[in-house]
MIMARPA-424220 format. One record per residue (C-alpha): x, y, z. Coordinates in steps of 0.001 Angstrom, whole numbers, m for minus. Layout:
! residues N
{{X Y Z}}
...
This chain:
! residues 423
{{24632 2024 m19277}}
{{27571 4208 m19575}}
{{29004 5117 m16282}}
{{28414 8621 m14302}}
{{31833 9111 m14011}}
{{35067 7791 m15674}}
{{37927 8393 m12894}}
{{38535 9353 m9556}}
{{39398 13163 m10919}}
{{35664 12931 m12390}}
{{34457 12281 m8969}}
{{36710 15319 m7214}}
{{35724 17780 m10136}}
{{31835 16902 m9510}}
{{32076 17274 m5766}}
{{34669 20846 m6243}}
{{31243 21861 m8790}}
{{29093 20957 m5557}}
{{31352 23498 m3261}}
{{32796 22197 21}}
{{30811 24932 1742}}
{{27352 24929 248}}
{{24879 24094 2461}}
{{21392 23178 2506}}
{{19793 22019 5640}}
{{16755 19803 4728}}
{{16555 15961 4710}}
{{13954 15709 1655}}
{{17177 14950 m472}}
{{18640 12598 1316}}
{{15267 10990 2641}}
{{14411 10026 m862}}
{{17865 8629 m1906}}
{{17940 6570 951}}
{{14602 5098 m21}}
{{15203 4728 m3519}}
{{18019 2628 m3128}}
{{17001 731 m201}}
{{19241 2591 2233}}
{{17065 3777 4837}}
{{17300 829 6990}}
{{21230 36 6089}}
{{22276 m4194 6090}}
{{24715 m3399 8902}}
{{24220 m2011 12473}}
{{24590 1666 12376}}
{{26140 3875 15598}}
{{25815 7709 14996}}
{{28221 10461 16395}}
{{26743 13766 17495}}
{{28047 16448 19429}}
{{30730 19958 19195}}
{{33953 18112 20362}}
{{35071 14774 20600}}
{{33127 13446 17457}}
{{36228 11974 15743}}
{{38208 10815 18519}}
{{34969 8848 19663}}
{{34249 7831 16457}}
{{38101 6337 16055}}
{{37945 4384 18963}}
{{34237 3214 18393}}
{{35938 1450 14928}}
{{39035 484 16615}}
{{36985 m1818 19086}}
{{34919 m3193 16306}}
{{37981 m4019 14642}}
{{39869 m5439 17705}}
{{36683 m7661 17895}}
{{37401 m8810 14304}}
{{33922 m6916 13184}}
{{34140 m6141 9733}}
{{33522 m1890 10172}}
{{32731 940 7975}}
{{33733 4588 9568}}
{{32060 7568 8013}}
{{33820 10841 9188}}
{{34694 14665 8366}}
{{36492 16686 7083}}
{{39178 15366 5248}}
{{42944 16765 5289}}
{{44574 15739 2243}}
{{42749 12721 330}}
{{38772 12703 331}}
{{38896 9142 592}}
{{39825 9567 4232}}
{{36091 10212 5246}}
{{35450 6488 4306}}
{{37415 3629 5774}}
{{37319 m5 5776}}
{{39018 m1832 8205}}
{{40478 1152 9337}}
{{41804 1666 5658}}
{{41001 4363 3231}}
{{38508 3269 1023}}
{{40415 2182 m2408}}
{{40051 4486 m5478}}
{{38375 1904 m7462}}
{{35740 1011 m4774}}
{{35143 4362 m4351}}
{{34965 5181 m8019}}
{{32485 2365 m7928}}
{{30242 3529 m5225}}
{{30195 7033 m6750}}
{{29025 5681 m9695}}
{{26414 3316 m7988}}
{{24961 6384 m6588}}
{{25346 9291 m9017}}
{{22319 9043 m11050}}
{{20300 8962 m7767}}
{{22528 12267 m6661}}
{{22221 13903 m10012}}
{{18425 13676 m10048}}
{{17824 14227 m6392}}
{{20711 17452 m6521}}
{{22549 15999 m3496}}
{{24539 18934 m1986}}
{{28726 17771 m1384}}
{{28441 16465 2172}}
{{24921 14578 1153}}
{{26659 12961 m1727}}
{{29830 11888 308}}
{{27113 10333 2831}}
{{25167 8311 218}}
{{28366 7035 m870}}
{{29818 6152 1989}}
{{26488 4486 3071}}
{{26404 2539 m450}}
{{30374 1532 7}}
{{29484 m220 3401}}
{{26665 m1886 2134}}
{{28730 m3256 m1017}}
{{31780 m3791 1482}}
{{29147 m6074 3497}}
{{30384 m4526 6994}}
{{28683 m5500 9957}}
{{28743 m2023 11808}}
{{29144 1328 10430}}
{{30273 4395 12636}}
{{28531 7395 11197}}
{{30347 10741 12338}}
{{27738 13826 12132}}
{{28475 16752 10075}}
{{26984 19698 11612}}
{{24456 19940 14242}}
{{22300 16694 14393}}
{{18422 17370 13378}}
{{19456 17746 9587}}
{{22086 15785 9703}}
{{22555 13761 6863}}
{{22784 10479 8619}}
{{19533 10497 10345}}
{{17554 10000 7184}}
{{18170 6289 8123}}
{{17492 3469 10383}}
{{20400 3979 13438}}
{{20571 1346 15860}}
{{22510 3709 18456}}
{{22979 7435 18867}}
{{26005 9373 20834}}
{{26236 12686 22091}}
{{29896 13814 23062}}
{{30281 17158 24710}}
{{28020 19634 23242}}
{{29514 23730 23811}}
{{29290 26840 21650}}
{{30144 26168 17971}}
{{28356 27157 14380}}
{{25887 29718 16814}}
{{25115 31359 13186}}
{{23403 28104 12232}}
{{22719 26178 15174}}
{{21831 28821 17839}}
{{23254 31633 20036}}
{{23479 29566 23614}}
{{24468 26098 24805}}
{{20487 25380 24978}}
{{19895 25842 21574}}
{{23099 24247 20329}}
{{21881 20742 22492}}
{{18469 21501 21170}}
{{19359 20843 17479}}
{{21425 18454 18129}}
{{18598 16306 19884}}
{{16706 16763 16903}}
{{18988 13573 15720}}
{{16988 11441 18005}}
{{14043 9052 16711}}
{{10814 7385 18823}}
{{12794 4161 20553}}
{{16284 4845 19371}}
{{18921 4357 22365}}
{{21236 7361 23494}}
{{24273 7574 24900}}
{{25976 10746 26225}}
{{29077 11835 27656}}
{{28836 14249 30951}}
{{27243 17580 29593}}
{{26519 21049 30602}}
{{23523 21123 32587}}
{{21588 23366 29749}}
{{23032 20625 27636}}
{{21914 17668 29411}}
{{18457 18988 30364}}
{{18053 19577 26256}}
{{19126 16010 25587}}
{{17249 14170 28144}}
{{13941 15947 27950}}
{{14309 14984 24146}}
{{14892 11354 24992}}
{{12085 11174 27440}}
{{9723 12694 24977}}
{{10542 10374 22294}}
{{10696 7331 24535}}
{{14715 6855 23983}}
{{16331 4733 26602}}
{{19241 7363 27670}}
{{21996 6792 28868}}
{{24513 8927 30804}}
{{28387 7689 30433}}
{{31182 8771 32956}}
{{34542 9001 31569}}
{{36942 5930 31790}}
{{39560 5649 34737}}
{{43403 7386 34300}}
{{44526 3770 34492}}
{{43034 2786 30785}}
{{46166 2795 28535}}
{{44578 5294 25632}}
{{45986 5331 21781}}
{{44549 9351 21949}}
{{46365 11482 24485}}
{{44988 14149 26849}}
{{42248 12919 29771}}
{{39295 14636 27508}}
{{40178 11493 25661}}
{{38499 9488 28403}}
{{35143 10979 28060}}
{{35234 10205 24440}}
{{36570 6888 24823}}
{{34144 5687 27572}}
{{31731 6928 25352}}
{{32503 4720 22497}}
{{33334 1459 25202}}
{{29663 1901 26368}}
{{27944 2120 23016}}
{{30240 m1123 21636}}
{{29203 m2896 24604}}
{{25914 m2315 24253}}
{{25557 m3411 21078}}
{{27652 m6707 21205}}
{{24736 m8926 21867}}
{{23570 m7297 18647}}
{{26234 m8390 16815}}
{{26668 m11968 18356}}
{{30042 m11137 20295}}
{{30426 m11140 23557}}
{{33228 m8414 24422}}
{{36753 m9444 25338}}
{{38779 m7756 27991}}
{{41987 m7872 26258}}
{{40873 m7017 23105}}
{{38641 m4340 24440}}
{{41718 m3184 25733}}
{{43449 m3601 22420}}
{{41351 m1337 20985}}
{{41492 1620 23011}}
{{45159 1663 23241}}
{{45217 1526 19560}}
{{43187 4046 18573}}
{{44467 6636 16275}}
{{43078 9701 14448}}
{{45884 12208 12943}}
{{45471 15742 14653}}
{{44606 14889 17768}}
{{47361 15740 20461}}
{{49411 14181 17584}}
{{53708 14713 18181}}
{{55168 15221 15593}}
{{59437 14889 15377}}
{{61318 17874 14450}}
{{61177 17844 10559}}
{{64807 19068 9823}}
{{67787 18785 12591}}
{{67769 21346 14750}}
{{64159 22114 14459}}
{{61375 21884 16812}}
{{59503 18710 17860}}
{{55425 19587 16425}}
{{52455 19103 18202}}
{{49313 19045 16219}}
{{45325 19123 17592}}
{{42154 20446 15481}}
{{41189 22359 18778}}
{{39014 25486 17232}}
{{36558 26683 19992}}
{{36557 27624 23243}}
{{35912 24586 24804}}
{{38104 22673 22735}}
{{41247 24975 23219}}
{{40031 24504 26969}}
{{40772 20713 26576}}
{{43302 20968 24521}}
{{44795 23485 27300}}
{{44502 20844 30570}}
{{46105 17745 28286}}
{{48880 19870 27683}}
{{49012 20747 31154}}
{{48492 16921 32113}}
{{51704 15997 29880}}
{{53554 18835 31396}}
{{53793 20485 28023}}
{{54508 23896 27706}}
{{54758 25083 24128}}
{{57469 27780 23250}}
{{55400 29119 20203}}
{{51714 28551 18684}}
{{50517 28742 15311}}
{{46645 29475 15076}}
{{44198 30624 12762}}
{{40237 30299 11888}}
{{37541 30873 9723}}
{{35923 34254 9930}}
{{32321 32971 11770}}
{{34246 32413 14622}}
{{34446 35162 17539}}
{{38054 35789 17889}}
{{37548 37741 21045}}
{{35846 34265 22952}}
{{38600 32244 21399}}
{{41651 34606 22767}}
{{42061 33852 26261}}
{{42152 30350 25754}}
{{44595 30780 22733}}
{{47142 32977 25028}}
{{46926 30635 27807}}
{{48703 27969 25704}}
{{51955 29972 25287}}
{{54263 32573 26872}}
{{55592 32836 23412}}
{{54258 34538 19968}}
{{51286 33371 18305}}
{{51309 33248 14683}}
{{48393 33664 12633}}
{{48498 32514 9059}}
{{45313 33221 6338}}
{{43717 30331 5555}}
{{43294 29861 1616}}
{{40089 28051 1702}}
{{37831 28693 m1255}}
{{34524 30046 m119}}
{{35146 29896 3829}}
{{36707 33739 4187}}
{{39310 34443 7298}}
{{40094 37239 8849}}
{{43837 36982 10395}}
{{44183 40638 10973}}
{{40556 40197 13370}}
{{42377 37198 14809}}
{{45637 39069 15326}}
{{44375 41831 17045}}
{{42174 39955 19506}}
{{45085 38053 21051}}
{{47062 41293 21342}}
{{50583 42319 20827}}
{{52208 38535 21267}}
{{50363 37911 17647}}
{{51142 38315 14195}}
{{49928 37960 10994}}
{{51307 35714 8248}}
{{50430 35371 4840}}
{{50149 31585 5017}}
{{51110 28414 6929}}
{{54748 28332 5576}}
{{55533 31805 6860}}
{{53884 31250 9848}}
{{56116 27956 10243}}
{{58964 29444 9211}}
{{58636 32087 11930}}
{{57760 29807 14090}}
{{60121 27005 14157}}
{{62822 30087 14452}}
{{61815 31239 17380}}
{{61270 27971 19215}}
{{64781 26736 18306}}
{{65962 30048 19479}}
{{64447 29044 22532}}
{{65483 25360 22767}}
{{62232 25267 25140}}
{{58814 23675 24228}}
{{57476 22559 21219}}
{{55744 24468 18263}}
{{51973 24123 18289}}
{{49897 24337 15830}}
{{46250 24087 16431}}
{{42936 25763 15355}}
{{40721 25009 12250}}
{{41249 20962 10813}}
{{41904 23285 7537}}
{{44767 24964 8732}}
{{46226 21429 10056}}
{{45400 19965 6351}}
{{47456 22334 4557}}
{{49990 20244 7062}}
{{49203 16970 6147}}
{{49418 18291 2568}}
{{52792 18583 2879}}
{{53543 15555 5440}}
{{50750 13275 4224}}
{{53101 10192 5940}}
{{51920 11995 9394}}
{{48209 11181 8743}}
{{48834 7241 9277}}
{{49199 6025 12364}}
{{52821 5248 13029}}
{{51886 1579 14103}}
{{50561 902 10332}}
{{53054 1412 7036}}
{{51710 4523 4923}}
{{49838 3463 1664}}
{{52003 3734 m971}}
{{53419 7368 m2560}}
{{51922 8587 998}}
């Protein structure tokens, strides 16, 4: 039979066709595939990520103490900032373009017939490339929300819920309540739960799910100051605790018995790009760069404190987002990361609109609009050299950081591990 798809390119122009945006929120799809190919109780233990922050950082050091166990690991995660490939790891390694060529093709007759939307397809592939891989444990990062979420189509052997606050209220609800509420919807008869510390509206949501469902829940206090951390900031503690419970709890499951040092290993080791992540002045003269995907209120809150923590006071910020967002809930938290301007480039994503101008005017006369990232960077980096104060942030949507790593791609691996080549 002549395969679905002849290249890598073939793959990226079927999922552009799909649309990065279009959703669908239904699990028939993805139900089916999963039993049509055997998927819906995976060969490989299964943890699965929910929650508004903290997803990716817990989901990075969830596979970094896998790995520091010697557990073969799969990590499923979104978006992507340069390479699509960098939603499904190996080993901590993007998944090669032949493998994933190969899983693409595995599943795209299933996709075609079953008209798997982009973020279904990306899931079904990245559950068929673990399975083919042969891992042993799979983190599964959630896309949006958590009761039609892709992922819970199958068998999970643990669920996570990192702090839950007020993001996608279009889709997932107008309050805290109703955010936890869909997100709970991730839960199945039996299946153990882990949180981090919540909101009380939060928490109430997520335990009175568990309870009904007979879950055994449990609540997870963030790890000590002492805990040497590869992610910076002390949010990072809640999400790292988070993971350390859920590996530990699962160990006996996959015949290891966890190993201080290595446990320890792990942690400090850790490392997802955009995340509190310094970056060196890119010409001399210029501004050292400090990058985080914080995009909502509670985020920039976070994101806010760590800098605080580090004693970090940034001379300049560069910050944009996508048009659903409120711009007048995100502005206070914006301002409070600068004395400085804030610079507020369009993003030039097809079919998610922004609104800079909106933006702009919320935050008040320190803010000002540029046409794109480059202006904004150029104005930027000016200023704060002017200054020879504080770094130049930039932080807001992960798609304003990509059109970074587009440009820097060597910034997305960790500096501990050599780039792949041409990166």
């Amino acid at each position: 039979m002549r395969d679905r798809f002849a290249s890598l390119a073939d793959v990226l122009a079927h999922l552009d066709r799909l649309g990065l945006f279009h959703m669908d929120l239904s699990l028939e799809r993805m139900a089916a595939f999963a039993a049509g190919v055997g998927l819906s109780r995976p060969p490989y233990l299964a943890f699965h990520v929910v929650g508004t922050n903290g997803k990716g950082s817990t989901s990075a050091f969830l596979d970094s103490l896998l790995r520091s166990h010697g557990v073969p690991s799969g990590l499923y995660s979104s978006p992507h900032f340069a390479d699509v490939r960098e939603r499904v790891k190996l080993g901590g390694e993007l998944l090669s373009e032949d493998a994933f060529l190969a899983a693409a093709n595995r599943i795209g007759p299933a996709a075609d017939a079953l008209g798997l939307t982009y973020f279904e397809f990306l899931t079904a592939l990245a559950l068929d490339a673990f399975c083919a891989a042969r891992v042993r444990a799979a983190v599964l990062e959630a896309g949006l929300g958590g009761r039609f979420d892709a992922v819970t189509v199958c068998t999970r052997d643990s669920l996570l819920y990192t702090p839950i606050g007020l993001d996608h209220m279009k889709v997932l609800g107008p309050d805290v309540a109703a955010i936890a509420r869909d997100k709970a919807g991730a839960m199945r008869p039996g299946l153990p739960v882990l949180t981090a510390p919540q909101p009380p509206e939060a928490l109430a949501e997520l335990r009175g799910e568990a309870e009904r469902l007979g879950c055994p829940f449990t609540l997870v206090e963030p790890l000590s100051a002492a805990v040497p951390l590869g992610l910076a900031g002390e949010h990072q503690r809640v999400n790292a605790a988070l993971a350390l419970a859920a590996f530990r709890a699962a160990a006996p499951s996959l015949g290891i018995v966890p190993d201080g040092a290595a446990e320890a290993r792990g942690l400090a080791s850790a490392f997802l790009p955009g995340r509190l992540q310094r970056i060196p002045p890119l010409a001399p003269g210029g501004p050292e760069i400090i990058l985080d995907g914080a995009h909502n209120a509670p985020g920039l809150a976070a994101l806010g404190a760590a800098l605080a923590g580090l004693d970090i006071r940034p001379s300049a910020v560069v910050f944009s987002c996508f048009a659903d967002k409120d711009p007048a809930a995100l502005a206070p938290p914006v301002l409070a990361l600068t004395d400085g301007p804030v610079f507020v480039p369009r993003l030039l994503v097809e079919g998610r609109p922004s609104d800079p101008a909106a933006v702009a005017a919320a935050l008040g006369p320190r803010a000002s609009v540029c046409a794109s990232l480059d202006e904004a960077l150029g104005l930027a980096s000016g200023r704060t050299a002017a200054a020879e104060a504080g770094p130049l942030l930039i932080c807001g949507s992960l798609y304003l950081l990509a059109g970074f790593f587009t440009k820097h791609p060597r910034f997305l691996h960790s500096p501990d591990v050599p780039a792949p080549a041409g990166a």
